[in-house]
C-alpha positions in Angstrom: 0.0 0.0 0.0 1.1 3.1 -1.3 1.4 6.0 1.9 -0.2 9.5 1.8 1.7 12.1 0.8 2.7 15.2 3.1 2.8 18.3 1.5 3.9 21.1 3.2 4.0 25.0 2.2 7.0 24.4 0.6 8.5 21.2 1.5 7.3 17.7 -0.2 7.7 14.7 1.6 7.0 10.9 0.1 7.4 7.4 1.9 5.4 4.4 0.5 6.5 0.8 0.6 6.4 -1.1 -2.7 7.5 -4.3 -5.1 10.1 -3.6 -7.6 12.4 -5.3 -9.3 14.4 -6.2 -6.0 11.9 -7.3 -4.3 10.2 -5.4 -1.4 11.5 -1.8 -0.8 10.6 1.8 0.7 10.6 4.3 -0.9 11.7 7.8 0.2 12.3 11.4 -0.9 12.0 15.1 -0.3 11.2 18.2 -2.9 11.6 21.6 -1.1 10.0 23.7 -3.5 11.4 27.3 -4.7 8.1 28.5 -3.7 5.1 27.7 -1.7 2.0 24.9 -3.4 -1.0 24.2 -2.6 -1.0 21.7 0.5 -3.4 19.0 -1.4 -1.8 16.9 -3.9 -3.9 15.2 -6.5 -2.7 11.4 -6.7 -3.5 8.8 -8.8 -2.6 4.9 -8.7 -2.4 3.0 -11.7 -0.7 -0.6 -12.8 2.3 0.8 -13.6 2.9 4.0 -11.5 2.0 6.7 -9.1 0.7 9.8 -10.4 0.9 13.3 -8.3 -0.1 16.6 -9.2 1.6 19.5 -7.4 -0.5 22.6 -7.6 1.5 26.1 -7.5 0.2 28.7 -4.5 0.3 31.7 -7.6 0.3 31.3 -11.2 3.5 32.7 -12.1 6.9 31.3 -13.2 9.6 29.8 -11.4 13.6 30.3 -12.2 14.0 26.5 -11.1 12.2 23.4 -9.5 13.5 23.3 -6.2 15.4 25.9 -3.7 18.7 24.3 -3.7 19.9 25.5 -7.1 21.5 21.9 -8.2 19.2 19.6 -9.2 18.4 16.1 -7.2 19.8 13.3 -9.4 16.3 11.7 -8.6 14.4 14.4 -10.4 14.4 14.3 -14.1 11.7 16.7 -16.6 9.6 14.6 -18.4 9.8 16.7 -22.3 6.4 15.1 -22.9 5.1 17.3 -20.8 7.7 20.7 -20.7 6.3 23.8 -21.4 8.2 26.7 -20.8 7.2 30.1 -21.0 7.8 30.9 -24.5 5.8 28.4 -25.5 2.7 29.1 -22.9 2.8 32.5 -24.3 1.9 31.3 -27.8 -0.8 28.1 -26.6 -2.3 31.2 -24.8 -2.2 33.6 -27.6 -3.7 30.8 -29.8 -6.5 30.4 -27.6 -7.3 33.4 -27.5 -7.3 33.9 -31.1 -9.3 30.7 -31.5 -12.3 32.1 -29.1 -12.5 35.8 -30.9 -12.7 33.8 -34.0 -15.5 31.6 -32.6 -17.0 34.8 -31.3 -16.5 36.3 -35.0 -18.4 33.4 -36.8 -21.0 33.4 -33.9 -21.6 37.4 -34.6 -22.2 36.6 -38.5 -25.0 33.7 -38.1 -28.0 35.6 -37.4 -30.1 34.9 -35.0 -33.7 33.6 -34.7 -36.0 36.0 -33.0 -38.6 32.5 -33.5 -36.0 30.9 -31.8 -38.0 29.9 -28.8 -41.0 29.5 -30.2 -40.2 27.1 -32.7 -39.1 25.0 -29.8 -42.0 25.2 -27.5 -44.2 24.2 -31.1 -41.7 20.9 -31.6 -41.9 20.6 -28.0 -45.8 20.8 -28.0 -46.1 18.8 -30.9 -44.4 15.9 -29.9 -45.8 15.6 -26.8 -49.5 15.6 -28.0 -48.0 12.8 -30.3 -46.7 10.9 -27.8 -49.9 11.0 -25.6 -51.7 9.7 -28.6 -50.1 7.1 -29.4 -49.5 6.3 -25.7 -53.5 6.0 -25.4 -53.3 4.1 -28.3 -51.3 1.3 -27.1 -52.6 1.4 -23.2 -56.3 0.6 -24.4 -55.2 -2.2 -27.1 -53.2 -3.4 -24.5 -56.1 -3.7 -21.7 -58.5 -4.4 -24.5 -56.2 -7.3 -25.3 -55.9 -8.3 -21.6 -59.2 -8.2 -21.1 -61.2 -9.7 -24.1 -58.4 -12.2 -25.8 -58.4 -12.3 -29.5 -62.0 -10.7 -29.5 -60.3 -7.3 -29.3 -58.9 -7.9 -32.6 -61.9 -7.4 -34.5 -63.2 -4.3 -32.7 -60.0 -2.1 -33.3 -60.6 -0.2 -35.5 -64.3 1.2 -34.4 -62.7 1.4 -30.7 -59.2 3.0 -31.9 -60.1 4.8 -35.1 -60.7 8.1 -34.2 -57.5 8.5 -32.0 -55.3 7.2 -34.8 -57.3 9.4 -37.4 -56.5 12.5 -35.5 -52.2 11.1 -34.6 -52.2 10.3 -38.4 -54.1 13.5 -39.7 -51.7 15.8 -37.2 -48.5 13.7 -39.0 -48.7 15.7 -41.6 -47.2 18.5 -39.9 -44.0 16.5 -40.0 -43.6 17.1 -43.8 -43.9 20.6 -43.4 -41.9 21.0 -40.6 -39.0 19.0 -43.0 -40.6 21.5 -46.1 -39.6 24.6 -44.2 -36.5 23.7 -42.6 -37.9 23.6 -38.9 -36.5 20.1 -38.4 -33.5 18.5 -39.7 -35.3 15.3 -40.6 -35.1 14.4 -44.4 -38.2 15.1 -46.8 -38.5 12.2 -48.8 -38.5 9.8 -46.1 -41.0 11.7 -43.9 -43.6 11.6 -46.8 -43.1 8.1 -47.7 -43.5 7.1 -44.3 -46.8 9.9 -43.6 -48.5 9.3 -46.6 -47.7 5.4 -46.8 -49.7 5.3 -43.0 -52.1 7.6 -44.3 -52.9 5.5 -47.1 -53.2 2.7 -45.4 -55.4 4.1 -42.9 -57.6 6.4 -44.3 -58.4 4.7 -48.4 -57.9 1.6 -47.6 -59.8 0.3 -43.6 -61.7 3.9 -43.8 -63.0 3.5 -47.3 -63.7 -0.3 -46.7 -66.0 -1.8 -43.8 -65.3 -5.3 -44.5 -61.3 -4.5 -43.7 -62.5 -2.8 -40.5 -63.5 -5.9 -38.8 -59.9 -8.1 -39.5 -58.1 -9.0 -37.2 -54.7 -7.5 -39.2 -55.9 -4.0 -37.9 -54.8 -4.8 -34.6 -51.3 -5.8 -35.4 -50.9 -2.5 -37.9 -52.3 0.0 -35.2 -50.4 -1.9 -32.4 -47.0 -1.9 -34.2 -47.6 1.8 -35.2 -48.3 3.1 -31.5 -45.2 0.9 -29.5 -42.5 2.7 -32.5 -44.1 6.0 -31.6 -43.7 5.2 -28.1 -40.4 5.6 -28.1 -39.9 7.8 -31.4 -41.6 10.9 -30.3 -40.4 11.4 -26.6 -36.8 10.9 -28.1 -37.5 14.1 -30.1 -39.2 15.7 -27.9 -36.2 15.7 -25.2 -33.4 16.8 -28.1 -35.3 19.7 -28.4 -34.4 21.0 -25.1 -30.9 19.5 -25.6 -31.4 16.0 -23.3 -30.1 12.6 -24.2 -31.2 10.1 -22.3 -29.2 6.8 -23.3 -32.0 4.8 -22.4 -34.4 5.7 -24.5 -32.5 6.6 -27.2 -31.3 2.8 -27.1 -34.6 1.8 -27.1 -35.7 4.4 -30.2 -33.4 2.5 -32.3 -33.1 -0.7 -30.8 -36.7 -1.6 -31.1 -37.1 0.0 -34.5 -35.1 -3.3 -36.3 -38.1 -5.6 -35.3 -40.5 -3.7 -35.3 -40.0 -1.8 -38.7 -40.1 -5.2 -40.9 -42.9 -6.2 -38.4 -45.1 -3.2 -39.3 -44.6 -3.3 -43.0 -45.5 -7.0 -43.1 -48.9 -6.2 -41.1 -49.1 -3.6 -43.9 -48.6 -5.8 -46.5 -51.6 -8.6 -45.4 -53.7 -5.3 -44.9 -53.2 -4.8 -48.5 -53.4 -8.2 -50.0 -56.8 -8.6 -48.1 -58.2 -6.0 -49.4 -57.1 -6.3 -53.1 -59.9 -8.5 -53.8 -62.6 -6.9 -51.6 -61.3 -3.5 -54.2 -61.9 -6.0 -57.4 -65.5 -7.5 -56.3 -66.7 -3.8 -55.6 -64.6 -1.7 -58.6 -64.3 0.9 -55.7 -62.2 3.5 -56.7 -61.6 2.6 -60.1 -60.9 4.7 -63.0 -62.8 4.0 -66.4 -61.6 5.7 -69.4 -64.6 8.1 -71.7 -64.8 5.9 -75.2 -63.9 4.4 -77.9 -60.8 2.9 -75.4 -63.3 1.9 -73.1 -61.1 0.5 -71.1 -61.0 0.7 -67.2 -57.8 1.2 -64.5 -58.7 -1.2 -61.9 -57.8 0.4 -58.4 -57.2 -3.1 -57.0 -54.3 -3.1 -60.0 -52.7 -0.4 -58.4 -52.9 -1.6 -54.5 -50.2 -4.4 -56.6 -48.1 -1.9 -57.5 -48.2 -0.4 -54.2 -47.6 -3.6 -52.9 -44.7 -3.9 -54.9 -43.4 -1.0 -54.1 -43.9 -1.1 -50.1 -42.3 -4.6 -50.3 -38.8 -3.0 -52.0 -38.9 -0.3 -50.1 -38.6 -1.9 -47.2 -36.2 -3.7 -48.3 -33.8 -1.1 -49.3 -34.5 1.1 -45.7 
């Protein structure tokens, strides 16, 4: 075991007991400074030596180490670490030069009188979201507790007008990626808006044979546990919090849950293609002599298609 160090106002005193190469020794010295130091050392232990920081009582600089004017053959400089005062001067100076620069660049940026305000709106925004979707997945989840696998075919008349209004509010992501007031790209956060909204509003609002499936469970259950985690994440970088938790469990629980919401998607879709051929609902027909007709249940393939490589390539 390693003793405490004494520091004095000047003097510095060390005994400790150790291993070395010849076996058990002490070991023993004393610095008498050339001025006075602060009388706490800093020390610090590791494998392969003792670390102690000597504090100076003033910040100014010394002629030598130690009073007596020859140096101890036990004390050597480590260069690593020399700095004399040449060189402080200039680490100083550079500093100094580096923080009106900074200041400089700062004073060109304009600022945001909205500043504020567009923060309390993503702030506001996300947490309406995230109570949503959180009411969302606390009744399916009771619901499912409760009733069994009868809750599945009740979802969407139970849930539907929640999700309409988390859905329908959505769209104020893509504008807030239009104008610039989030960083988030464009593309992606229409893809993934309207490709929800699609699913939701044309094809389980426009049909009332999807409404009673039991797939609409599994789409509007995946939907609300990402959002879960999605929307408090963003709402806690607005105000500059990272909390490793959940942002380990925004992206953690996306990789199953992603493919796992696009394949509930998917069997949304493929039921409904032929409920969309039997009832020509939504389909185009072309004025004469082509008289040809643009079958909307073609198109849900397409999309199918589509939704299929896409998630394949995200």
């Amino acid at each position: 075991d390693l003793a405490r160090p004494l520091v004095l106002i000047i003097d510095f005193c060390f005994l400790a007991q150790g291993h070395g190469a010849k076996g058990d020794n002490i070991y023993e010295f004393q610095i008498e400074f050339l001025e006075p130091v602060e009388p706490k050392p800093v020390c610090r232990v590791t494998q392969r030596q003792l670390n102690i920081t000597v504090q100076k009582k003033e910040s100014n600089w010394w002629e030598r180490l130690t009073k007596q004017e020859k140096r101890p053959l036990f004390l050597a400089p480590d260069f690593d670490r020399w700095l004399d005062e040449s060189d402080a001067e200039m680490e100083l100076r550079e500093k100094e030069e580096e923080k009106i620069s900074k200041m400089k660049i700062e004073s060109r940026v304009p600022k945001d009188p909205f500043k504020h305000l567009k923060k309390g709106y993503l702030i506001m925004y996300n947490l309406v979201q995230f109570l949503g979707f959180s009411w969302i997945f606390v009744n399916m989840t009771v619901r499912l507790f409760i009733l069994g696998k009868d809750s599945f075919y009740d979802t969407f008349h139970t849930i539907s007008d929640m999700m309409y209004f988390c859905q329908t509010l959505a769209l104020m992501e893509v504008v807030n990626a239009l104008i610039g007031l989030v960083r988030s790209p464009l593309i992606p956060a229409i893809i993934q808006v309207f490709g929800r909204n699609f699913i939701l509003f044309v094809v389980l609002g426009s049909l009332e044979e999807m409404q009673s499936k039991a797939v609409v469970f599994f789409v509007f259950y995946f939907w609300s546990i990402i959002e879960l985690f999605r929307y408090p994440y963003y709402m806690l970088s607005c105000i500059g919090i990272e909390w490793k938790p959940l942002t380990w469990l925004r992206y953690t629980t996306w990789i199953p849950l992603y493919p796992l919401g696009g394949l509930a998607e998917a069997v949304c879709l493929i039921q409904s293609i032929p409920i969309f051929s039997e009832t020509g609902k939504f389909s185009l027909g072309l004025p004469n002599p082509l008289n040809v007709t643009i079958q909307f249940s073609f198109l849900l393939q397409l999309y199918l298609i589509a939704l299929f490589l896409g998630k394949i390539l995200n």
